[in-house]
N, C-alpha and C positions, 0 to 999 in steps of 0.2 A: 438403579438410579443413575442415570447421567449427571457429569459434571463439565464445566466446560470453564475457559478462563476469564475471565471477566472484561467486555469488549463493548463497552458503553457508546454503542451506534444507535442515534435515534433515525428510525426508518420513516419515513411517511405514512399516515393512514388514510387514505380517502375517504370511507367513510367519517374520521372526525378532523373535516379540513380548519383549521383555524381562519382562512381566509374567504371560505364559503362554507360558514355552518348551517344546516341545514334543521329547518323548524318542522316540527312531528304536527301532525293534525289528528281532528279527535274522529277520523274515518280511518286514519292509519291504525288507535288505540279499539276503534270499535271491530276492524278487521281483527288485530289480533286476537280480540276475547273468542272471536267462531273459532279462528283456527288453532287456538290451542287448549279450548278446553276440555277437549277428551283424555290431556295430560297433567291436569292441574287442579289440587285442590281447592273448591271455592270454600275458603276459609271462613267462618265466623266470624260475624263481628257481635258481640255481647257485650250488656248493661256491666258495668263494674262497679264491683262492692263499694270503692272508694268516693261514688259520686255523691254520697251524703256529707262525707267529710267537706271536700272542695265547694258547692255551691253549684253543681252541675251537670247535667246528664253525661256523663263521662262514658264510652263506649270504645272499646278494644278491639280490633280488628285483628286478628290472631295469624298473622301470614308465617310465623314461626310454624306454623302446622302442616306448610307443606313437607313435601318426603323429605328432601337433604336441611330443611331447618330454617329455607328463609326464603323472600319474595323476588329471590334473584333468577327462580327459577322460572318465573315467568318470563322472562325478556330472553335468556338462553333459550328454550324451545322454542318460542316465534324467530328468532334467527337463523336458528337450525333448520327451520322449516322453510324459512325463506330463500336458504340456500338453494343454487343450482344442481345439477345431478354432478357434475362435474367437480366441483366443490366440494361436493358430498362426498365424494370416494379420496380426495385428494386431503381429506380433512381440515381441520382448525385448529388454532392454538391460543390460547389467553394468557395472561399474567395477573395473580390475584392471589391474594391473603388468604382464601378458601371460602366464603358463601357464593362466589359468581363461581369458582372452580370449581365447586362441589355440585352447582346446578348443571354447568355446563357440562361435567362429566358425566353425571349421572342421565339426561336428556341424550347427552348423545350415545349412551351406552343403548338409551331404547330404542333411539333411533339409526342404531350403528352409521354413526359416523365417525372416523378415528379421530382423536382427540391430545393435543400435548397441553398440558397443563404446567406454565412456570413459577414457581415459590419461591420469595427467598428465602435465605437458611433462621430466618425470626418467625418462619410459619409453623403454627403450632401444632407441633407431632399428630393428636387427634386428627385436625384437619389432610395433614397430606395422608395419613391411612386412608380413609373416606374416601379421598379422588380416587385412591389406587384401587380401594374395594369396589369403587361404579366402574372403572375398566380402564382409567384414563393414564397416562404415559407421562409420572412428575416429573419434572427437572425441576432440581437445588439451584439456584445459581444469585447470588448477589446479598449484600447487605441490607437491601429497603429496595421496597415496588419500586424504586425509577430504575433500579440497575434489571430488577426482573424482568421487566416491562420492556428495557432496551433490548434483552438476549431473546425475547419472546418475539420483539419485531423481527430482529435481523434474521433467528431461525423462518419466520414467514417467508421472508423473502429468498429463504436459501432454499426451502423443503417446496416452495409453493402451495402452502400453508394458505387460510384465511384464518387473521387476526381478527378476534371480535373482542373490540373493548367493552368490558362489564358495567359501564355506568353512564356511554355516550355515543356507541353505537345507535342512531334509530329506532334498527328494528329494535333492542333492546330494551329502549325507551318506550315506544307503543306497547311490547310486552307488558314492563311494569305499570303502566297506565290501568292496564284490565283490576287494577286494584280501585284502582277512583269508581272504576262501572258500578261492583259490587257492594263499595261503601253508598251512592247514591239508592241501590235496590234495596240492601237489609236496613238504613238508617232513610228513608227519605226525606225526614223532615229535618237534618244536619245541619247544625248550623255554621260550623269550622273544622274542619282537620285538620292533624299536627303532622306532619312531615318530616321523617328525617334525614337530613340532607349531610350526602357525605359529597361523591362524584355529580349530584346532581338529577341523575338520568328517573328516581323514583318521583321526585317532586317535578320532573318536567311530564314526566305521563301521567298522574296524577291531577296536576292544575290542569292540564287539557282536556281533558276526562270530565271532570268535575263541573269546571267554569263555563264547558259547552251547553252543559246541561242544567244546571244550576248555577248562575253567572253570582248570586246574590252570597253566596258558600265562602265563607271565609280559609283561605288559604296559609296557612303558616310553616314555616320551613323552620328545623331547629336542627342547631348543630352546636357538638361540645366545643367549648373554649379553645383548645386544645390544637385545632384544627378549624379555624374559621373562614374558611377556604370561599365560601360563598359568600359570606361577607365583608372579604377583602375582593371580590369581583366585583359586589353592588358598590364600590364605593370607589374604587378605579374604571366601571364603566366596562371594564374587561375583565375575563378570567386573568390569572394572574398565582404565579406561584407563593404558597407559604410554607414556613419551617412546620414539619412534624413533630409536636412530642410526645413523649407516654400517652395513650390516654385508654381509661377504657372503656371506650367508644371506636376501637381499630377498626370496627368497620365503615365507618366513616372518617379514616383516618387516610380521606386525597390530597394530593398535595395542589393543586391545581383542578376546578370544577370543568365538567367538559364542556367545549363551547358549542355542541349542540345542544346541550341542557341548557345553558346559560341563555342560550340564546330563546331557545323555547320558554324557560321560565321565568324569564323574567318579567314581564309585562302582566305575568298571572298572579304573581306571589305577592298578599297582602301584608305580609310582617316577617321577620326572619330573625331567632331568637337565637341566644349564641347560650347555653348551659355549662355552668362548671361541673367540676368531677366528681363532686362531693355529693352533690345532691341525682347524678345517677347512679350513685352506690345506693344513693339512698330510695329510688325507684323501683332498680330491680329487689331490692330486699323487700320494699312496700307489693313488688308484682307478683314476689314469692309467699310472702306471708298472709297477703289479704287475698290475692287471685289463684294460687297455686300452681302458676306459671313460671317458667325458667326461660330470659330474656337477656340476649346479651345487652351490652351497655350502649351500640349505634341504637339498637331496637325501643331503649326504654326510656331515649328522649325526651319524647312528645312525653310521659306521664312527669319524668323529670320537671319540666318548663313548666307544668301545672303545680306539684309540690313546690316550686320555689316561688307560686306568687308573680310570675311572668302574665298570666293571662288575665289580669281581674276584669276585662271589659268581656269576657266569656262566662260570666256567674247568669246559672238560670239558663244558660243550651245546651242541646246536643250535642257534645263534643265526642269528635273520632281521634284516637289515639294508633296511629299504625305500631305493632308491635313488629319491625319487619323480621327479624330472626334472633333463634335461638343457640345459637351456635355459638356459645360462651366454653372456652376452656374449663373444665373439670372445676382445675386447683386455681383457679383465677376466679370461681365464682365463688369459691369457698374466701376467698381476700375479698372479694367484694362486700359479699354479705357482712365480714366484721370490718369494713370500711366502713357500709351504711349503720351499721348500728354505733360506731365510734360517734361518725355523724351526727347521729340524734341524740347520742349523750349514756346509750345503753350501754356502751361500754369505757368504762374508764381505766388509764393506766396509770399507777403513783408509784414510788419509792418509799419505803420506811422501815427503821430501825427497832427490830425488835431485839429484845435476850433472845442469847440463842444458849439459854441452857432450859433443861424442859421444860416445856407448856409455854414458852415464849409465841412459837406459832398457833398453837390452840388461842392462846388468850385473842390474836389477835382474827381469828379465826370467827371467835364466841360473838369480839366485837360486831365486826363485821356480819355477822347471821342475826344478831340482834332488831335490825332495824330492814331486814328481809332481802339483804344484798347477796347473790350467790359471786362466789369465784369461781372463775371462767382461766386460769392462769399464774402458775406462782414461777416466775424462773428464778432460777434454772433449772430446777430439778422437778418434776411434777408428781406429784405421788396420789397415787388413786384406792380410796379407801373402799373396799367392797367390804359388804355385809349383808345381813336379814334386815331390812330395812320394814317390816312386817311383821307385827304382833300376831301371837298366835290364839291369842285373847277371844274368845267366840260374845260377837255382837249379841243386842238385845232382839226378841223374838219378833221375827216380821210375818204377819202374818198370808202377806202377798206370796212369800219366799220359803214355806212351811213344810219340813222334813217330812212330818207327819201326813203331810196332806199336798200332793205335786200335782203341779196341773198341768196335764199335755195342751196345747196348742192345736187348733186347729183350722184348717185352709180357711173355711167361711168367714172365720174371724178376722185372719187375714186379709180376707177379702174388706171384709167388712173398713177395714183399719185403711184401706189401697182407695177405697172412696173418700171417707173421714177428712183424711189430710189432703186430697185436690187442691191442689192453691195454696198451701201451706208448707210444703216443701217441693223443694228442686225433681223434676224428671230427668235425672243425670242422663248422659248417655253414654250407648256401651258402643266404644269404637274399635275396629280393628289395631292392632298393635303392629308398627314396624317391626319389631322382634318375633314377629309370626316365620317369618323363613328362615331366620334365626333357630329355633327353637323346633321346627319341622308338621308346626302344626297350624291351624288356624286360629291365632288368638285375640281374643276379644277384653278389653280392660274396661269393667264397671264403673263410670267415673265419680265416686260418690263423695271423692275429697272436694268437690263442685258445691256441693250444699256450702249454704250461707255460713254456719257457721267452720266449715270445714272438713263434716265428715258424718258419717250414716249416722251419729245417735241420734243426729234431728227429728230421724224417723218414731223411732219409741219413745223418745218424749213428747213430739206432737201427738200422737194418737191418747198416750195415759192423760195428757192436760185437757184433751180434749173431752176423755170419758167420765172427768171427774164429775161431781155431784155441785150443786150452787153451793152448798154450806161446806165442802171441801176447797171449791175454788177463794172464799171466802178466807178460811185458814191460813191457805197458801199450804206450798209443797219444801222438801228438803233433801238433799242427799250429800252425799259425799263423795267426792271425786279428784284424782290427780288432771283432767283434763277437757277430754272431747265431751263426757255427759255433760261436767259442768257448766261447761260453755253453752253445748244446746237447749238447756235446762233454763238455763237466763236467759237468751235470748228469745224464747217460745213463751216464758212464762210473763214478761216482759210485754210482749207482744198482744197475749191475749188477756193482762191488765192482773194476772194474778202473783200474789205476793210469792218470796221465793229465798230461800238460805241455801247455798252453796258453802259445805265446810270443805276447807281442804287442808293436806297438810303441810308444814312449815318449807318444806323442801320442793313445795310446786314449782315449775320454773316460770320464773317473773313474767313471760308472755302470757302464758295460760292466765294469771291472776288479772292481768293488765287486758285479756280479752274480756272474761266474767264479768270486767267491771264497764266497760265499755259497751257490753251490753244489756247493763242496768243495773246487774248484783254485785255488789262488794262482797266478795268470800271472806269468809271467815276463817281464820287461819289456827288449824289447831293440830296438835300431837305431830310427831315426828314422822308416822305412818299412815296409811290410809285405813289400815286397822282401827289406831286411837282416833282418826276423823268418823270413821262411822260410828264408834260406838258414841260419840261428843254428839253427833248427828239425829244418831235414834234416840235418843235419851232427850234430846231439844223435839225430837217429833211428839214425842208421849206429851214433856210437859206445856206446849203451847198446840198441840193437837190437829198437828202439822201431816202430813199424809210424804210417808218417806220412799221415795221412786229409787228404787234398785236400778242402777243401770244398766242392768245384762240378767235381770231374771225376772222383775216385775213380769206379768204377765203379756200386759198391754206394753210393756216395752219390746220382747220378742215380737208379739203382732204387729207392733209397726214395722219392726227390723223385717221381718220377712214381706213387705211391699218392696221392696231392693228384688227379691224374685221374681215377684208377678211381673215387674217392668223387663226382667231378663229374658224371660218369658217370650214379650210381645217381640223386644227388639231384637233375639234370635232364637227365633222360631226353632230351629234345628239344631241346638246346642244337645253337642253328647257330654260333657261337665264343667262343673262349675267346681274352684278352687276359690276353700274359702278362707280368710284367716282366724282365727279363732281363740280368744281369749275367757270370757265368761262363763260362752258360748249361746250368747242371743241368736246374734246375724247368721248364723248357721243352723241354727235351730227353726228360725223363723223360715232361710230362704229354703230350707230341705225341705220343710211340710209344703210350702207352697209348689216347689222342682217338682217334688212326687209325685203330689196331686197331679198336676197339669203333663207330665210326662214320666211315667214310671219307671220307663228305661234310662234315666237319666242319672248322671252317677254323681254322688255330692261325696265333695273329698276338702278334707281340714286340715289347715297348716296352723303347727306352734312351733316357735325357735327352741334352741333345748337348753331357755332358762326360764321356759315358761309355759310349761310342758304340764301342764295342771289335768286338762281334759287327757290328754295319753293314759296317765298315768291312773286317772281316775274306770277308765276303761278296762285298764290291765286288772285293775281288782276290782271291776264292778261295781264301783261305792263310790262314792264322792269321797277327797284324802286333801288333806293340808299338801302341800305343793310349796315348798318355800324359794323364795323368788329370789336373785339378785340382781343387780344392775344389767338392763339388758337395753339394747337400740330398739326392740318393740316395746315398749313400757307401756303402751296402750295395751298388749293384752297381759301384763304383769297383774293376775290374778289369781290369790295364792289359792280360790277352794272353787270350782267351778258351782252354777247357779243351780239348784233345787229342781225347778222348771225343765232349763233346758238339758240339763241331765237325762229327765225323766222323758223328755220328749222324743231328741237324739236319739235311744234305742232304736234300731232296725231306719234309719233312715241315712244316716250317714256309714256309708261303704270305704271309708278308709280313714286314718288320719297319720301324719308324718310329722317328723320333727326335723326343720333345718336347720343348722349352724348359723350363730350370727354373722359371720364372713359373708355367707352366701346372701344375706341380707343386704349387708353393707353394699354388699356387688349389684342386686336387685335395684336399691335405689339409685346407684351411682346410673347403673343402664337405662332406666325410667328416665332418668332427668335427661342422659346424652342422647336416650333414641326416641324418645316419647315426648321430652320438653317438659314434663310436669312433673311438681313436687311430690312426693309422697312419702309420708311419715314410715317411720320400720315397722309399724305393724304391719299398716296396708299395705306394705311390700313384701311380706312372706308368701303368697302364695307365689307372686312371682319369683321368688326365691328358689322356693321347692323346685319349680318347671325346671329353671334355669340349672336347678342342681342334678337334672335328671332323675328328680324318685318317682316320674310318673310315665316310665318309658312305653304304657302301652294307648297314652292319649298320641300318640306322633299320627297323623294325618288329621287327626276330629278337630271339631268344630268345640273350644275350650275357652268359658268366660273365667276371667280372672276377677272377684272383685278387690276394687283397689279405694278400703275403707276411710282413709283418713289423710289430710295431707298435712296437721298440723304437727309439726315437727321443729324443735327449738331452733332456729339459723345458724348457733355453734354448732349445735349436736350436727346441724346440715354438713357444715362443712368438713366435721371431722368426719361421717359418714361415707362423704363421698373420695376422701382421702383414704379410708379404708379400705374400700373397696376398690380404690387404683391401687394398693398395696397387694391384696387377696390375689389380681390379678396380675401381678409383675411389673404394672405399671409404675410403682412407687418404690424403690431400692433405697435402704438405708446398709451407708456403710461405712467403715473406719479409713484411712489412710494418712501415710507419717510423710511430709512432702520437706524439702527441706526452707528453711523460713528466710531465707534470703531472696531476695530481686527475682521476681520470676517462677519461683517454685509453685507457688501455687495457680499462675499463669498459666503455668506448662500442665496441669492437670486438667483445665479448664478446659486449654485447649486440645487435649487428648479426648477429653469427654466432646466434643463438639466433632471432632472426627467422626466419630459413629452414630452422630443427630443424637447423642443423649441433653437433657436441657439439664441443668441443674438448679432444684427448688430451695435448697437448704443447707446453708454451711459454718457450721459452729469449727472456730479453732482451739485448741485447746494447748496449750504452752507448758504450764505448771507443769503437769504429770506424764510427760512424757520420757520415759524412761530411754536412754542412752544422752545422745552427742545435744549440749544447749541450740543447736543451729537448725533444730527441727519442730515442727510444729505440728500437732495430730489432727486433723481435718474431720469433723462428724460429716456427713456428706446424704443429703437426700434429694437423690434425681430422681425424673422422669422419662421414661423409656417405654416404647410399644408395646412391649410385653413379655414373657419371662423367656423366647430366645434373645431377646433384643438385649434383656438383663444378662442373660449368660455371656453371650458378646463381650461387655462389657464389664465381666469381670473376668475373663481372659484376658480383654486389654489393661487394667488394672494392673491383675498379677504378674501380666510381665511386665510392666515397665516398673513398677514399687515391691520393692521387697517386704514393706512391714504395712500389711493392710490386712483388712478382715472385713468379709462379708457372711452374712448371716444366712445359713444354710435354707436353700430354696426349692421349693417340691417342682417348679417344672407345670406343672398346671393340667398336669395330664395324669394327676391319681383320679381315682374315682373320690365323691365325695364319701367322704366319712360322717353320714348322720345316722340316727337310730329314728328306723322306721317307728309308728306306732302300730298298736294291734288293726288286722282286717276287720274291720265288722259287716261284708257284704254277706248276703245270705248264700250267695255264690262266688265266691272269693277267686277274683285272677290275680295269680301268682305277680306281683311286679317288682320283684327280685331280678337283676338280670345277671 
């Protein structure tokens, strides 16, 4: 890393002249699209689940999906490309927060052209890794982008450099324009788009784009409060600088809009919406929970301006929502999300006096569970009660689900099941994973947390609703569930007009209850387990003669589960395995009869975490066995006896099954969301977990679908999730130290920690009980750091500057993992022991 002293020279830029700005035309934006699309993804833009709520055809234009995370990549490679040869070898250098940095690096790595990239020291660890991992040359240097931006000029002009600014460059400009082409091709009959305007440069290629072609398209630019840079332009007639503050919306945090944007956007742009911060906590939480998307706070704007009731003159159109990137800090989305839910009231904070002699906290505990309130938080001290939360109490006889009588599964049925539901449920898709080179293989991720309600059971409830009898649909249906059946079960049964009970237990978390109900069922909330819920369940099916759907062993629920294969099938043709997660075990069961059939050299391999290890274990002794569960981050396959069915099915079809650590989980999601941008709940992250944990060392070159079942996952549980798993990984250090409590002592640690780019997330003091001199005070201290050398670092610097600290003994990240495999069951068993 280069450091340099801080020499605030503002250089000249000719391309962004203040006194002759220069306007982009829509044969500049249309040139660009030829010439850079053999390096850029033409992103999606998709119907959103959200447009029934609002009054509008709401449609998401998903540019967070290009490779480094945002739509910045488009304007970097037409620039790059526009360069001279001479230029090209002499390189370029930018100044930026990290979405233009991390396009520009990453473009110019493909296109080897050298690259300096300046940050200041408030750029977020994540982001400056990234540049440095596409090849590009960071400099630290300043307090805030004006001081960066100044050391990134003067180095231009010293190195002979070309400066390309990230938001009013030109070419830049036509780059990001090539977004308006493909919103006009996938939406053509649009009636508005939402823009989000930071520096300006996406809303000036965009309205040129747009308005050339569809002059009648309403234009609207939105930017946070926070940062109203555009709209202290329109109203001085001139760009014009403003004060920065927090906001999180940093990517659109310019201080000053560029006056070639300004200049081009102006005369285009029909409205220009200025959003508070409150309500884009409250979007991306809305973009995570309803879409199962991962969107930073510039990105989720335009949905923002819609939630707060800004647009009512758009009820009843088309409406495009640019999501432009996803490049959201870890532990910053983890605060965001319990921002938006504070926001809308889901989480509340009070104070209150209780006894504190025993059961003072239970009483108030009792209170509060009474009326279906979970605690999310007690400070100061937190205490987490694990148990068997699972009766061992054997339910009443189903005769779908029958010990005595199991019924294997077979392809045609699934076939059969793969027509049935057409049009009734989502054709996910399976796309390549950036963690493909990562991991050394070719990986493909199932996206089936896409279905409406959130995750594959839509399959096997669609097909069993659909097979029922008139005088069964008549009855209506019942089951019992902590979650994803429940959910799909109302929504389908809903859908096709038949009645429907959802029992769950008292301890569901309030989203799942608050989904069920939202799409038509009110559950019923009974027994502390999903034990006492089924047997409450089956006992209400006998006496109102209710037809009770097993979520993972019905018969007709496998058959649907296994349509997830046939579609793996079509969309990679030449897949050598599929990793699948496995709880019940439906989905596994379903998609291995179908793998087989269709390709028998194809190897189907099953992941459980090892607190919920039920099929391993039922394997190791051949028999189906009680499995007692405790608190695990897959709770979707938290099922203590595996199903009847797919027990009996499974034999001779599934060739392995592993068990991975929850850590390795926590890391799974945490990676999903930083390299993939999408939510996924802990179950549907074990198989990625496994890869990632290496228990499949003999898939490294092949062709490997993962399916990735489920995305509904509670928004705390998210956040602590993805906190764990910066922990698992050395990103997250928690540690003690005694600083002394006078003027400055705890200044000087701060700034010791900031010497070595550690950030610090978390600092409890603690006074009372510090043992020696009164003038000390003991610091809890939880930073963030690249990773466990970066953590070692810094706790040599630590230890020598404090004598009385303590860190909590750290493995280095380079044991192998410690999981227990499960038994082989291939009929030709490869060793994958390594």
């Amino acid at each position: 890393m280069e450091t340099y002293r801080n020499q605030p020279t503002i250089e000249f830029d000719p391309m962004c002249d203040k006194e002759n700005p220069q306007k982009i035309s829509f044969e500049d934006v249309s040139a660009a699209a030829f010439r850079i699309q053999s390096g850029i993804v033409k992103t999606p833009c998709v119907k959103s689940h959200m447009s029934s709520i609002y009054g509008m055809e709401i449609y998401l234009k998903n540019d967070f999906l290009q490779h480094t995370g945002s739509f910045k990549e488009r304007g970097a490679r037409n620039a790059l490309l526009l360069l001279s040869k001479e230029a090209k070898e002499r390189g370029v250098i930018s100044a930026s927060l990290g979405n233009h940095s991390q396009g520009l690096s990453y473009h110019a790595n493909l296109l080897q052209v050298p690259t300096t990239v300046v940050m200041p020291n408030v750029a977020p660890i994540m982001k400056i890794e990234k540049c440095r991992s596409y090849g590009a040359n960071v400099i630290i240097h300043g307090n805030d982008m004006k001081e960066a931006k100044y050391h990134a000029m003067t180095l231009a002009k010293e190195r002979g450099l070309t400066y390309i600014n990230g938001y009013d460059h030109p070419h830049i400009m036509s780059g990001q324009g090539t977004v308006g082409l493909e919103i006009i091709e996938q939406v053509p009959e649009v009636g508005a788009v939402l823009v989000p305007v930071g520096g300006g440069g996406l809303m000036a290629g965009v309205a040129t784009a747009i308005k050339h072609l569809k002059p009648h398209v309403l234009i609207y630019g939105v930017e946070t409060e926070k940062c109203p840079s555009m709209k202290m332009a329109m109203k001085q007639d001139e760009p014009v600088s403003v004060d920065i503050r927090s906001t999180l919306a940093d990517g659109l945090a310019v201080p000053t809009v560029g006056y070639n944007a300004y200049r081009t956007a102006k005369p285009l742009i029909d409205k220009l919406i200025t959003v508070n911060e409150d309500w884009i906590a409250r979007a991306i939480l809305r973009l995570v929970e309803q879409e199962k998307y991962v969107v930073e706070g510039g990105g989720a704007v335009g949905v923002a301006a819609i939630m707060a009731g800004l647009v009512p003159e758009l009820a009843n159109k088309k409406v495009v929502c640019i999501l432009s990137g996803g490049n959201i800090d870890t532990t910053i989305l983890g605060r965001c999300l319990e921002r938006g839910l504070a926001a809308e009231r889901r989480l509340v904070k009070f104070k209150v006096t209780v006894s504190d002699r025993p059961g003072g906290i239970a009483e108030l505990c009792k209170l509060i569970a009474s009326i279906g309130v979970s605690i999310k938080d007690i400070m100061q001290e937190r205490a987490w009660v694990f148990g068997d939360i699972f009766s061992v109490r054997d339910p009443e006889f189903d005769p779908y689900c029958d010990p005595a009588n199991p019924r294997k599964i077979k392809y045609d049925d699934v076939l059969a099941a793969s027509r049935r539901c057409v049009g009734c449920v989502v054709r996910t898709p399976c796309v390549k994973g950036h963690m493909s080179e990562t991991l050394g293989m070719e990986l493909y991720f199932k996206q089936e947390f896409l279905q409406y309600t959130g995750s594959f059971k839509e399959r096997g409830v669609c097909n069993t609703l659909l097979l029922l009898s008139e005088e069964q649909k008549r009855n209506g249906v019942i089951t019992a569930s902590t979650g994803n059946h429940g959910m799909a079960l109302s929504y389908h049964s809903a859908r096709l007009g038949i009645p429907c009970v959802v029992v769950m237990p008292v301890r569901t978390p309030l989203t799942k209850i608050s989904k069920c109900t939202s799409f038509g069922v009110k559950p019923l909330l009974h027994g502390l387990s999903i034990a006492d819920a089924k047997l409450y369940a089956m006992t209400m099916s006998k006496e109102k003669k209710m037809v009770y759907v097993n979520g993972y062993d019905h018969p007709n629920v496998i058959e649907g589960q296994g349509t997830t294969g046939i579609e793996i099938m079509e969309q990679v043709p030449d897949v050598d395995a599929i990793v699948i997660p496995v709880g019940g075990g439906s989905l596994i069961s379903g998609v291995g009869v179908c793998a087989k059939h269709i390709k028998p050299s194809i190897e189907i391999y099953g992941v459980e975490t090892d607190k919920t290890c039920s099929m391993v274990e039922s394997f190791r002794k051949n028999e189906r066995v009680f499995y007692p569960i405790d608190t695990t981050i897959a709770d979707g396959l938290g099922v203590n006896k595996v199903g009847v069915n797919t027990f009996f099915t499974l034999k001779g079809i599934v060739d392995k099954m592993v068990v991975v650590k929850e850590d390795w989980v926590a890391r799974a999601v945490m990676h999903i969301v930083e390299q993939e941008r999408f939510v996924v709940e802990g179950a549907g992250a074990t198989g990625a977990a496994a890869l990632m944990a290496g228990l499949f060392p003999n898939l490294k070159g092949k062709k490997v679908v993962c399916i990735l079942t489920g995305g509904n996952i509670d928004t705390t549980i998210l956040a602590r999730a993805l906190e764990r798993g910066m922990a698992a990984e050395g990103r997250l250090v928690k540690f003690k130290v005694t600083v002394s409590d006078r003027p400055g002592g705890m200044a000087e640690l701060c700034s010791l920690m900031a010497t070595c780019g550690v950030t610090l997330r978390d600092c409890i003091p603690e006074r009372a009980w510090v043992k020696g001199d009164v003038y000390s005070v003991e610091l809890k201290i939880i930073a963030e750091t690249r990773g466990w050398d970066h953590t070692k670092e810094l706790m040599e610097l630590v230890k020598k500057s404090y004598k009385d600290c303590f860190f909590q003994e750290i493995g280095g990240g380079s044991e192998k993992p410690t999981v227990r495999r499960g038994p082989c069951l291939a009929p030709n068993p490869i060793c994958m022991q390594k």
